[in-house]
TORPA-4810 file (N, C-alpha, C, O; in nm, 3 decimals):
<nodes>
NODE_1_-2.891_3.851_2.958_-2.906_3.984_3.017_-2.899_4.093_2.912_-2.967_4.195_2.926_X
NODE_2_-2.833_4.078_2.823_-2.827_4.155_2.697_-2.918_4.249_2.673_-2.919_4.372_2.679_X
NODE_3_-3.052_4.100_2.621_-3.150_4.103_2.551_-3.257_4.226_2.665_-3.361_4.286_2.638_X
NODE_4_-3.187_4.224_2.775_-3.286_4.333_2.913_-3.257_4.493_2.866_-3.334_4.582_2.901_X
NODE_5_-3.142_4.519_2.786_-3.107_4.649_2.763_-3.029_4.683_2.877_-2.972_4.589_2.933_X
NODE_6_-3.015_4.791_2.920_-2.925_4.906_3.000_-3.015_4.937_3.106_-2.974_4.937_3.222_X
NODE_7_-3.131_4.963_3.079_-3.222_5.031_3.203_-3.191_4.941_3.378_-3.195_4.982_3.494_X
NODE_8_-3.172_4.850_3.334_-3.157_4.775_3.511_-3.052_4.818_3.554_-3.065_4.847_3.673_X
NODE_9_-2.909_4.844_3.500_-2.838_4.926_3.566_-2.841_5.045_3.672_-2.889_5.158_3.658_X
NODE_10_-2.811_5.017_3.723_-2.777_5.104_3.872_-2.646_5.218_3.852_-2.531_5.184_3.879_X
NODE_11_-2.661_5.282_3.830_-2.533_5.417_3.824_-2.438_5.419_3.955_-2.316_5.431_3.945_X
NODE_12_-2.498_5.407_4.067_-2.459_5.409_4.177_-2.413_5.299_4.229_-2.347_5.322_4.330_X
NODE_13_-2.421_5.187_4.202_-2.393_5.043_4.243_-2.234_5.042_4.191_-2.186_5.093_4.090_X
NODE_14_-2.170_4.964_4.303_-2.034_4.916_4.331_-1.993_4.818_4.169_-1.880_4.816_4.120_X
NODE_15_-2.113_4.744_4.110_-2.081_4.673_4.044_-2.074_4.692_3.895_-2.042_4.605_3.814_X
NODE_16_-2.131_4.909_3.850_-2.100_4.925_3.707_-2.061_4.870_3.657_-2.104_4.782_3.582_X
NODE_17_-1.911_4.921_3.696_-1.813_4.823_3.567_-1.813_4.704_3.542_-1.783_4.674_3.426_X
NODE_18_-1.851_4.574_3.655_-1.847_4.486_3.561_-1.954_4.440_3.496_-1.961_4.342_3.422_X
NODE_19_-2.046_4.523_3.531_-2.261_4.530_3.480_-2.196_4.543_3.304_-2.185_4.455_3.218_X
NODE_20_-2.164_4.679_3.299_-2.107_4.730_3.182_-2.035_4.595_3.090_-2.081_4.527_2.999_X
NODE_21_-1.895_4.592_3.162_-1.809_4.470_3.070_-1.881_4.376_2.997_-1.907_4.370_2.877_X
NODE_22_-1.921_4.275_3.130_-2.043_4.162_3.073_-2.098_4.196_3.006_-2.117_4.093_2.942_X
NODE_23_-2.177_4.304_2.935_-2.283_4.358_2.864_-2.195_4.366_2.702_-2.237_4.337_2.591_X
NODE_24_-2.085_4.408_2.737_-2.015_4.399_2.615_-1.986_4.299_2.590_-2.043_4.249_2.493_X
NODE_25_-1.889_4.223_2.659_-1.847_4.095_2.620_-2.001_4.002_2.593_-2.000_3.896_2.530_X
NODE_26_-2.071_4.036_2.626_-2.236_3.921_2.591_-2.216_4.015_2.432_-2.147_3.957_2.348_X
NODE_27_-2.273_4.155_2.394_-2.296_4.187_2.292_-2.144_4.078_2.205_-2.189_3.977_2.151_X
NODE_28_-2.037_4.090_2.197_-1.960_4.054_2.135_-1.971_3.912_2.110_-1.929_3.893_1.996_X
NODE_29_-2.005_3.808_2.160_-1.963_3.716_2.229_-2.145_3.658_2.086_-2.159_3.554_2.021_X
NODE_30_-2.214_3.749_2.093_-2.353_3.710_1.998_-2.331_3.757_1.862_-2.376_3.701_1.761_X
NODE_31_-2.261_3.862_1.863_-2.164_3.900_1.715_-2.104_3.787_1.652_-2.133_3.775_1.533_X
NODE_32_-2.026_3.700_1.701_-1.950_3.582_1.673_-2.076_3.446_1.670_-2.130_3.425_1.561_X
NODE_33_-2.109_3.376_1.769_-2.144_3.235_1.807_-2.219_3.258_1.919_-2.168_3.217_2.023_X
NODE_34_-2.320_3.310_1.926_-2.413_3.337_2.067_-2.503_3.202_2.135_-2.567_3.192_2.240_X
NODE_35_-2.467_3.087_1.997_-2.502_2.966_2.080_-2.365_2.908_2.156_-2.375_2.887_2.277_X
NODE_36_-2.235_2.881_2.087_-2.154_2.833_2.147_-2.074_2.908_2.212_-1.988_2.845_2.275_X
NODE_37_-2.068_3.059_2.222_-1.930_3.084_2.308_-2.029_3.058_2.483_-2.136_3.087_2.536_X
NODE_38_-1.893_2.980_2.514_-1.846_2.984_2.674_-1.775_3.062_2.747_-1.807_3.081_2.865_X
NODE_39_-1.652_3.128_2.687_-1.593_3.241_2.742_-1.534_3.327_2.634_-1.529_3.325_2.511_X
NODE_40_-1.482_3.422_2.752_-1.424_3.538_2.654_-1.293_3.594_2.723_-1.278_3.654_2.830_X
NODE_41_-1.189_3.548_2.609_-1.041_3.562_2.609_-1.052_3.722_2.648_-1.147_3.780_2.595_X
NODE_42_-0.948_3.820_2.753_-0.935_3.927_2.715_-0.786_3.927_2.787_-0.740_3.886_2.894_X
NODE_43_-0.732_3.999_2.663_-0.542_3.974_2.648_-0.531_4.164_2.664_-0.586_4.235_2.581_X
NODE_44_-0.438_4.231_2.801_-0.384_4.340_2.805_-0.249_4.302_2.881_-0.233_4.212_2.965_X
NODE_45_-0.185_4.365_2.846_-0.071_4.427_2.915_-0.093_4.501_3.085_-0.153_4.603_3.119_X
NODE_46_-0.017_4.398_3.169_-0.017_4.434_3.269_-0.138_4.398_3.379_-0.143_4.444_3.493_X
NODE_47_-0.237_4.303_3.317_-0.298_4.273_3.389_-0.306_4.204_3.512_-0.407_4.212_3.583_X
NODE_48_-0.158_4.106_3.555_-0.124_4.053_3.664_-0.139_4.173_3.763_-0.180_4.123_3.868_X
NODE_49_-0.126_4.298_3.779_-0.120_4.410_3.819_-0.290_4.400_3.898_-0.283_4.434_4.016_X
NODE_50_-0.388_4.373_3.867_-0.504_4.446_3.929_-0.566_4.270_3.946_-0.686_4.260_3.921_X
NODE_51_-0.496_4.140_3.985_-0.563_4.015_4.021_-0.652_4.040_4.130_-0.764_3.991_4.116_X
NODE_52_-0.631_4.102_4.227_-0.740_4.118_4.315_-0.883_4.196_4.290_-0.983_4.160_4.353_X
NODE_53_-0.887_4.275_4.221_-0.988_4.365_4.132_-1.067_4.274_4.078_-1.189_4.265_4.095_X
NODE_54_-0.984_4.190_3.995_-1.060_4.138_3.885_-1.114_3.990_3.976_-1.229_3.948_3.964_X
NODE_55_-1.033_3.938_4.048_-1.111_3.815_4.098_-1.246_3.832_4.198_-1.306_3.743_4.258_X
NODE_56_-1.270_3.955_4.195_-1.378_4.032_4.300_-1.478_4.064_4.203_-1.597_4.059_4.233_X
NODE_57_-1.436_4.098_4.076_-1.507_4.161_3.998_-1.580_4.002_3.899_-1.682_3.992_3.831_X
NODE_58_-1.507_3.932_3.923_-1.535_3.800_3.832_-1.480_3.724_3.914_-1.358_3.706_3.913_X
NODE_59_-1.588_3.650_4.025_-1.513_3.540_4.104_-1.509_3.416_3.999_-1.429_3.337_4.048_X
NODE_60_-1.547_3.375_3.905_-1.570_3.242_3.854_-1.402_3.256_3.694_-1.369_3.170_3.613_X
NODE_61_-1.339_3.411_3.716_-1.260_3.422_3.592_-1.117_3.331_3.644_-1.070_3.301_3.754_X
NODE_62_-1.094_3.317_3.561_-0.961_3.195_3.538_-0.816_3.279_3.462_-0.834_3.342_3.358_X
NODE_63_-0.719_3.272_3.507_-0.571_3.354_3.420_-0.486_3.247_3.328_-0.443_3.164_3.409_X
NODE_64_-0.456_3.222_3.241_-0.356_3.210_3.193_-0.243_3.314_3.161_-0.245_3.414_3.089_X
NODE_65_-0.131_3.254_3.246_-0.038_3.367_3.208_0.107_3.315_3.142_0.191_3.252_3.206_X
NODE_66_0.118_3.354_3.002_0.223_3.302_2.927_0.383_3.365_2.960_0.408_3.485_2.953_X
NODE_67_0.463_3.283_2.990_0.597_3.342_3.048_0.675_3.331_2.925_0.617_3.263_2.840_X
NODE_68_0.772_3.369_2.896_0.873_3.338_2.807_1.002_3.371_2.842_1.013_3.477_2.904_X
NODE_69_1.077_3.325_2.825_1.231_3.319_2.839_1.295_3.512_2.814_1.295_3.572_2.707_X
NODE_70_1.328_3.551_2.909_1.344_3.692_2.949_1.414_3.777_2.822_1.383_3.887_2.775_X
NODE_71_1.534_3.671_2.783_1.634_3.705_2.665_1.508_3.748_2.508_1.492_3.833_2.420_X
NODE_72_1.459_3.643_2.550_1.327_3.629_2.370_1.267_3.754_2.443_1.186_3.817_2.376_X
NODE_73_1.282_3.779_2.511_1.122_3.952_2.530_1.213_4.058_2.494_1.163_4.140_2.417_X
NODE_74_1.362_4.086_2.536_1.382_4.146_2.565_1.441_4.193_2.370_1.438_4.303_2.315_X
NODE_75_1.484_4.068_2.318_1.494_4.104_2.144_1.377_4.106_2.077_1.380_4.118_1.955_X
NODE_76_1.256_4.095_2.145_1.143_4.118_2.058_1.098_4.235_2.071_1.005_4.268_1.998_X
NODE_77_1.154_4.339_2.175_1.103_4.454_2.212_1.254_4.574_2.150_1.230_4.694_2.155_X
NODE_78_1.361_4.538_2.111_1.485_4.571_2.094_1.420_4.579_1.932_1.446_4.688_1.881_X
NODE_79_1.350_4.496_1.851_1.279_4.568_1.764_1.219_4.648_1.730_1.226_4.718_1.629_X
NODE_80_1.136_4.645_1.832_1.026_4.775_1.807_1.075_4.951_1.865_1.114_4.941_1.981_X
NODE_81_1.078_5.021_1.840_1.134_5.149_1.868_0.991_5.211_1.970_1.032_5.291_2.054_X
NODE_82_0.925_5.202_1.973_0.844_5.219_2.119_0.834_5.118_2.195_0.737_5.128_2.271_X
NODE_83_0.931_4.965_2.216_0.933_4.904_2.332_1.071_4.897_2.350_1.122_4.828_2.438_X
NODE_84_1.131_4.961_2.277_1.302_4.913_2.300_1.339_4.947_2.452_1.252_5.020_2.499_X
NODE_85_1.439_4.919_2.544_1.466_4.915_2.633_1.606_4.890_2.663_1.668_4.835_2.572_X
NODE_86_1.673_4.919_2.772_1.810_4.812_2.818_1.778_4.710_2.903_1.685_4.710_2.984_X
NODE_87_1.876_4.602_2.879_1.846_4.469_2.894_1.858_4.437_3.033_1.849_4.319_3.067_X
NODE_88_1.874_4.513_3.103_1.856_4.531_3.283_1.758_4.564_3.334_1.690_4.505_3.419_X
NODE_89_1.736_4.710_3.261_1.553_4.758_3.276_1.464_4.603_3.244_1.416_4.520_3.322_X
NODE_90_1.468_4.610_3.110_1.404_4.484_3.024_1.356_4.334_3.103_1.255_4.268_3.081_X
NODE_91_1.471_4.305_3.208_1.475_4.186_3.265_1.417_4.233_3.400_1.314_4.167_3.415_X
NODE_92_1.431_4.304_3.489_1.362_4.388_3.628_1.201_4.363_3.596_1.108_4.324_3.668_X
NODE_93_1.209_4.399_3.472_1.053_4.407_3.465_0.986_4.310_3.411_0.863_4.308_3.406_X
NODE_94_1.077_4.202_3.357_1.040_4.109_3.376_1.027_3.975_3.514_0.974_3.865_3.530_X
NODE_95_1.084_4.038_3.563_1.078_3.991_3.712_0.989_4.067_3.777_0.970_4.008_3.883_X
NODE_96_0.909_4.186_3.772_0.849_4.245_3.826_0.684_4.144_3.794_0.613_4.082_3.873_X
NODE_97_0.673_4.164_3.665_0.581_4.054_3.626_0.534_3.930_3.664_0.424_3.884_3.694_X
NODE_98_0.651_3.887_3.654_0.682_3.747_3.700_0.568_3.727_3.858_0.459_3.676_3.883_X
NODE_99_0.694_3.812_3.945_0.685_3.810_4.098_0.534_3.812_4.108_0.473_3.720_4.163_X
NODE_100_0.475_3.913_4.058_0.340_3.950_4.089_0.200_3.844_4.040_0.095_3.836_4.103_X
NODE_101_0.230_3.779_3.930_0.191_3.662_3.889_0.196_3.509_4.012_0.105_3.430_4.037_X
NODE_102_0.328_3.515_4.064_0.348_3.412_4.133_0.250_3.442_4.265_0.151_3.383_4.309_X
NODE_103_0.301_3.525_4.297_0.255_3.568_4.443_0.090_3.535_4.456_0.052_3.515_4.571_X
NODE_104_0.007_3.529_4.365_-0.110_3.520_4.288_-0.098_3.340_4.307_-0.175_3.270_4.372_X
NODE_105_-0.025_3.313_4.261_0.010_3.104_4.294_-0.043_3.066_4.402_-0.139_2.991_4.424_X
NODE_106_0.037_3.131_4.480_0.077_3.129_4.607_-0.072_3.138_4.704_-0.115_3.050_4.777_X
NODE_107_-0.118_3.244_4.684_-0.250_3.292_4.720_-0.347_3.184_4.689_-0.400_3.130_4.787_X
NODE_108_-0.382_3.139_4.557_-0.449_3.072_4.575_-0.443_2.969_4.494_-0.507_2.949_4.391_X
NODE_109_-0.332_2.881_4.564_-0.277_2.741_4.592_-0.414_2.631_4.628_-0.497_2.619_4.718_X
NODE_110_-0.382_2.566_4.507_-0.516_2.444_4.470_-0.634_2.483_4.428_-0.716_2.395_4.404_X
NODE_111_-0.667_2.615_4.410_-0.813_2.642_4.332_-0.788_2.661_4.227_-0.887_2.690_4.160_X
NODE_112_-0.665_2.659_4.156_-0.688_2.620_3.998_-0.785_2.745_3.931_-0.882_2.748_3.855_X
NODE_113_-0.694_2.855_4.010_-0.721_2.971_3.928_-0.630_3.006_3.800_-0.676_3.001_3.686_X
NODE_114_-0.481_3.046_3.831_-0.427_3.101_3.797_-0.302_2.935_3.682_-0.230_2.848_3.730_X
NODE_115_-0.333_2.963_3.545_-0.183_2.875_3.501_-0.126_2.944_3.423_-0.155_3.020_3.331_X
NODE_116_0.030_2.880_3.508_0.140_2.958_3.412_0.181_2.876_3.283_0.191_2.757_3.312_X
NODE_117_0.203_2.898_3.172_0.249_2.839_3.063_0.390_2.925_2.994_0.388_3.049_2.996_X
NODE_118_0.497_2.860_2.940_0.606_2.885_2.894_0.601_2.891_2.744_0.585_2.786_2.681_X
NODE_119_0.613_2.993_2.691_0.579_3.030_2.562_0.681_2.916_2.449_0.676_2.894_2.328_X
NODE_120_0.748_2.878_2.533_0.882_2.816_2.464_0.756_2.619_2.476_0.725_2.537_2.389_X
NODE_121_0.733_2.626_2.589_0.651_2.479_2.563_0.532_2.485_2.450_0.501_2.394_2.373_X
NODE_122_0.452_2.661_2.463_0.366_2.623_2.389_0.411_2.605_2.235_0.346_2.526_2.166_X
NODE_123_0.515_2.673_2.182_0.551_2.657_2.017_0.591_2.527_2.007_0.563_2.470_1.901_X
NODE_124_0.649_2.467_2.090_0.756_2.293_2.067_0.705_2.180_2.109_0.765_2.074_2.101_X
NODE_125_0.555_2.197_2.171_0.456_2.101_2.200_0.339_2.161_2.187_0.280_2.159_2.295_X
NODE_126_0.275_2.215_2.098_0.168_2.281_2.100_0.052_2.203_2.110_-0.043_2.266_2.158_X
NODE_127_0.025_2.065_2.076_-0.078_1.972_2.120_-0.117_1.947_2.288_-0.216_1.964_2.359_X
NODE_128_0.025_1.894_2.307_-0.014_1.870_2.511_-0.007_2.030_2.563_-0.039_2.047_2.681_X
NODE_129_0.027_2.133_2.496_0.058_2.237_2.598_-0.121_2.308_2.549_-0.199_2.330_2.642_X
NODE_130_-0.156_2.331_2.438_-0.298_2.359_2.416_-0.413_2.239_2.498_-0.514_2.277_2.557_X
NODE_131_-0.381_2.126_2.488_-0.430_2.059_2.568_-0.473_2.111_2.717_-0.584_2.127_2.768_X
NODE_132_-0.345_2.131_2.765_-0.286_2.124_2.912_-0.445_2.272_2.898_-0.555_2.246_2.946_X
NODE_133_-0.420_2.385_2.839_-0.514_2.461_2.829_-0.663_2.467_2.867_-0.742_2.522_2.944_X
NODE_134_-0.654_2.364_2.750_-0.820_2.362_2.731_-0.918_2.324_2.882_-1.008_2.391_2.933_X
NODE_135_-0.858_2.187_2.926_-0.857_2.139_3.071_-0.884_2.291_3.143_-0.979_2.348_3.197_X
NODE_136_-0.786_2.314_3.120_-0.780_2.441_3.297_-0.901_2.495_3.266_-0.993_2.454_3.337_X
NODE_137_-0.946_2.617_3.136_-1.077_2.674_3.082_-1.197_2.554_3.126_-1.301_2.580_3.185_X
NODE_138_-1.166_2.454_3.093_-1.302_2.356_3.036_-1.368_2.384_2.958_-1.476_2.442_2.963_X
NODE_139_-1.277_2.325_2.825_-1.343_2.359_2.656_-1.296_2.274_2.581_-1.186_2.237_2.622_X
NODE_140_-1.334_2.214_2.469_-1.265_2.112_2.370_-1.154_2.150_2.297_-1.146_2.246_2.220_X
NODE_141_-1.053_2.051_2.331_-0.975_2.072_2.235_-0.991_2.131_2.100_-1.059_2.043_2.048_X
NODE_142_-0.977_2.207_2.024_-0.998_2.173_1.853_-0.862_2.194_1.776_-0.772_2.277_1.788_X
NODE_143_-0.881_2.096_1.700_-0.760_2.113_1.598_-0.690_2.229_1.585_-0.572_2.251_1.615_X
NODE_144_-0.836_2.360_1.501_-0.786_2.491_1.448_-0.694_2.526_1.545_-0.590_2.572_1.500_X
NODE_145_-0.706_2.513_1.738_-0.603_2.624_1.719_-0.401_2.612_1.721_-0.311_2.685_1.764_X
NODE_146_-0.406_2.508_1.667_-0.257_2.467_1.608_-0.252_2.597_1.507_-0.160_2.679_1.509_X
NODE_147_-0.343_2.601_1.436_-0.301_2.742_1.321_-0.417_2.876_1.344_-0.536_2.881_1.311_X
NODE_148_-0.345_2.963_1.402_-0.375_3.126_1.502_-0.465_3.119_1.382_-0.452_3.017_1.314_X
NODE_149_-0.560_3.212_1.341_-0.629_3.287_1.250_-0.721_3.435_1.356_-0.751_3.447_1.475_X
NODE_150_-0.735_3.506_1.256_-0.847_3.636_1.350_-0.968_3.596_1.196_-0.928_3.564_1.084_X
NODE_151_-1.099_3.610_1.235_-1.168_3.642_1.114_-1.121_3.537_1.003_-1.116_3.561_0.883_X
NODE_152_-1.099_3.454_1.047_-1.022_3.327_0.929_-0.893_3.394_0.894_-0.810_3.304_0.881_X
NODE_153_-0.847_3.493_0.876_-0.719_3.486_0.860_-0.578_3.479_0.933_-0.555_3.507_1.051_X
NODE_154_-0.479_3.428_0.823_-0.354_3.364_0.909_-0.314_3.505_1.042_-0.330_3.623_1.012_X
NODE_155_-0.266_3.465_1.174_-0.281_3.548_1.252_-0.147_3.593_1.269_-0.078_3.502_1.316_X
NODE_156_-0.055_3.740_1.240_0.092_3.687_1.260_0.113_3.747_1.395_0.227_3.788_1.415_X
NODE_157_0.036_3.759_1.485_0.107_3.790_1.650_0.185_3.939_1.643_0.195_4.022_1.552_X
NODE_158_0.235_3.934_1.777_0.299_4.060_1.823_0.412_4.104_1.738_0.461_4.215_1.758_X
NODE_159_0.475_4.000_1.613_0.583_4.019_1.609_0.629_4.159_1.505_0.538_4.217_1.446_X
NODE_160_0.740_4.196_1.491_0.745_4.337_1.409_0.846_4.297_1.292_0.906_4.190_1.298_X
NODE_161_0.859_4.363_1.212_0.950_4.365_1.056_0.975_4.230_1.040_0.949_4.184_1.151_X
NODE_162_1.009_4.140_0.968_1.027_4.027_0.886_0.912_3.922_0.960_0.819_3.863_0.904_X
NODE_163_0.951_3.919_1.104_0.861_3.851_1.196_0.731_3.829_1.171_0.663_3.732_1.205_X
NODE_164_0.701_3.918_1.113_0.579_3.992_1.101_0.459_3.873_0.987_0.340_3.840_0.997_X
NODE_165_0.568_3.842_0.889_0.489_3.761_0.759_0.423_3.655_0.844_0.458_3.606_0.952_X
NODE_166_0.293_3.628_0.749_0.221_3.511_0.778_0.296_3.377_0.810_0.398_3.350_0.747_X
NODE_167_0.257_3.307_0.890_0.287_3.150_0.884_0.178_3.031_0.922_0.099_3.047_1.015_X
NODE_168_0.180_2.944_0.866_0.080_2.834_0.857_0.099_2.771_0.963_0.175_2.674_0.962_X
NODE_169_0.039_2.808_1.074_0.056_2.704_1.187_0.178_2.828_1.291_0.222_2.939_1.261_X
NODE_170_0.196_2.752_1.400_0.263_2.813_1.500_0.413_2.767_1.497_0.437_2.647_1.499_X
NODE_171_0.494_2.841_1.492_0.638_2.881_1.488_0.722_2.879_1.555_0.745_2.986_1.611_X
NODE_172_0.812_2.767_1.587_0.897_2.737_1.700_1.010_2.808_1.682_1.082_2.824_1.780_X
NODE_173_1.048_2.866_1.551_1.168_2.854_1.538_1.176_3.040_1.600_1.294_3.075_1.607_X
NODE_174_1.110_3.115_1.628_1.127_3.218_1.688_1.171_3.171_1.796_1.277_3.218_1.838_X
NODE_175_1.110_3.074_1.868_1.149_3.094_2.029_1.294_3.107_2.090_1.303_3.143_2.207_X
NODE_176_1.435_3.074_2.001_1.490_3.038_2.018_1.639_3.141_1.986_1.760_3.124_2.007_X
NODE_177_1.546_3.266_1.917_1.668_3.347_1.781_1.796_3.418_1.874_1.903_3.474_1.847_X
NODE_178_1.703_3.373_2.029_1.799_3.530_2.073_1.930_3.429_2.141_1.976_3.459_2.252_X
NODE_179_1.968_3.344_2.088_2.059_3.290_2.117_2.174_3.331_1.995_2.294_3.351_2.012_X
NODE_180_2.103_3.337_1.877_2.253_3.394_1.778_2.250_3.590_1.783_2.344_3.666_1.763_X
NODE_181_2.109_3.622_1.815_2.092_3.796_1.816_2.130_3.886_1.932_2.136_4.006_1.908_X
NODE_182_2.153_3.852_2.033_2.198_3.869_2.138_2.327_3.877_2.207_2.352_3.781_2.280_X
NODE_183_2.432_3.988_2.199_2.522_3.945_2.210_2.607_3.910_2.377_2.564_3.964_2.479_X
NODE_184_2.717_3.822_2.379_2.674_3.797_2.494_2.694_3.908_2.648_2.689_3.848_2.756_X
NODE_185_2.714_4.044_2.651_2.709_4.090_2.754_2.569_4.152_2.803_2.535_4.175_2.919_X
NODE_186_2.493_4.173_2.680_2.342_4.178_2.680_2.265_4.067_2.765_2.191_4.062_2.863_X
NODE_187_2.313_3.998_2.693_2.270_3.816_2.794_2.313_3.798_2.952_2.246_3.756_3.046_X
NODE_188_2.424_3.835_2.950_2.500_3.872_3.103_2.382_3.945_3.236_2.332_3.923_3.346_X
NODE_189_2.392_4.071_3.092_2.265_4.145_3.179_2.199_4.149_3.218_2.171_4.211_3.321_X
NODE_190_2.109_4.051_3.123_1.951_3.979_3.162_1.951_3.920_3.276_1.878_3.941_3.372_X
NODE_191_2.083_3.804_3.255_2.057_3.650_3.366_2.085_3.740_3.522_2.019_3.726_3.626_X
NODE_192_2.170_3.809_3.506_2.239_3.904_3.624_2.128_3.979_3.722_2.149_4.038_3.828_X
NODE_193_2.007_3.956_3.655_1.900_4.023_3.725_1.803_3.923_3.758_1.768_3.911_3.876_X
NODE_194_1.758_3.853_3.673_1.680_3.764_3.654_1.743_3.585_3.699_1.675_3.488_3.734_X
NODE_195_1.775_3.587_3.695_1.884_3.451_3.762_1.757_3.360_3.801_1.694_3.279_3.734_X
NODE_196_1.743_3.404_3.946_1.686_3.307_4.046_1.546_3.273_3.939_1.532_3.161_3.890_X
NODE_197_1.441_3.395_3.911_1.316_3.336_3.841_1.361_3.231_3.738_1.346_3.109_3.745_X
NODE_198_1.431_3.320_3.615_1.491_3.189_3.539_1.478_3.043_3.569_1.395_2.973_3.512_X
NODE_199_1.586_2.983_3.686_1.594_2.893_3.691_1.440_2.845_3.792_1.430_2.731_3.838_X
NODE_200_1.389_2.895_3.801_1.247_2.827_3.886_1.180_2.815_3.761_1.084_2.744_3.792_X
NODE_201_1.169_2.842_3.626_1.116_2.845_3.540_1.172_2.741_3.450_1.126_2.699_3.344_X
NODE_202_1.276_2.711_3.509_1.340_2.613_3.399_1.412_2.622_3.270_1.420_2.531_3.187_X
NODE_203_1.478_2.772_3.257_1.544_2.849_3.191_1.627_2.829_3.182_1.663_2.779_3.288_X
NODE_204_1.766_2.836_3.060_1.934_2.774_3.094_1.987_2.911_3.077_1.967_2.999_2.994_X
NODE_205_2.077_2.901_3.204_2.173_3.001_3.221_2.300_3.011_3.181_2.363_3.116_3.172_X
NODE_206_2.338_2.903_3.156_2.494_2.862_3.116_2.500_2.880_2.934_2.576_2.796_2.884_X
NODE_207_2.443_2.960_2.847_2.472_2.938_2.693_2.553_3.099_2.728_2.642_3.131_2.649_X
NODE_208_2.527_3.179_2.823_2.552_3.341_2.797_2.671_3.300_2.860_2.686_3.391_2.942_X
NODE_209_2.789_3.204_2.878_2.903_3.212_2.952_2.964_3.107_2.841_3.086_3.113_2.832_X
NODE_210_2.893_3.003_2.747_2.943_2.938_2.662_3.033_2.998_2.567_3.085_2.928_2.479_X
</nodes>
């Protein structure tokens, strides 16, 4: 459709925006590998927020949504000075997330729209949990993505100050820091809100009382 230009667009049609998107994501998508790409990753903040929009707007789109252990968000954002937060706020809204994601499960139970993945499985099994991936998309495994890159280079993620340096391959040993960085009434705070998701997630509650 690309290759048609802009003129078939309709100004008035219900379906601009996603006439528009597709048009980009095709231009992008021929920038890269215009014989092999099959899809196109798009990662924002807050997108569990508009699932009904978007499954209207793209009946055939698929979610992965990566969860992580409430305590690890809440010291990865306790870094950054425009996400810092308190660890009550921090955890609410991580339950806010959460909820709205699930509820989305729930909805549509057996069409193998929506998978949740645990950020903590993907660093400490990254073979079966990229696996587990590829399946849901329907795409080949490949080696590369054991080691992130953008543009071939090493990719270092969201993380901020020291976090930040390159690493060869994917990094377990973050998943785990906010067990010595955290002190424990901070931790109190978190579970105190977050409790019930936690443990449906398979989260341990008992180290913040150890």
């Amino acid at each position: 459709r690309i290759d048609a230009g802009v003129g078939w667009l309709d100004p008035a049609s219900a379906t601009l925006p996603r006439d528009l998107l597709r048009i980009g994501l095709e231009a992008l998508a021929c920038g890269y590998d215009p014989a092999g790409a099959r899809c196109f990753l798009e990662k924002t903040p807050k997108n569990e927020a508009h699932f009904d929009a978007m499954f209207a707007a793209f009946p055939e789109a698929k979610v992965i949504y990566l969860v992580r252990d409430p305590r690890a968000v809440y010291l990865s954002n306790a870094r950054s000075d425009e996400f810092r937060m308190a660890p009550d706020f921090a955890a609410r809204q991580w339950v806010k997330s959460l909820s709205a994601v699930l509820r989305q499960v729930v909805k549509f139970a057996g069409a193998e729209r929506i998978l949740v993945v645990r950020y903590e499985d993907l660093v400490s099994r990254p073979a079966a949990t990229l696996a587990e991936i590829c399946d849901f998309i329907g795409v080949e495994v490949d080696p590369a993505l054991e080691r992130p890159t953008v543009d071939g280079a090493l990719w270092t993620g969201n993380a901020y100050g020291a976090d930040a340096a390159a690493t060869d391959g994917i990094d377990a040993a973050r998943a785990e820091r906010w067990r010595e960085e955290i002190d424990a009434a901070d931790q109190a705070a978190i579970v105190a809100v977050a409790r019930f998701e936690m443990s449906l997630l398979g989260y341990p509650l008992r180290e913040v009382f150890d």
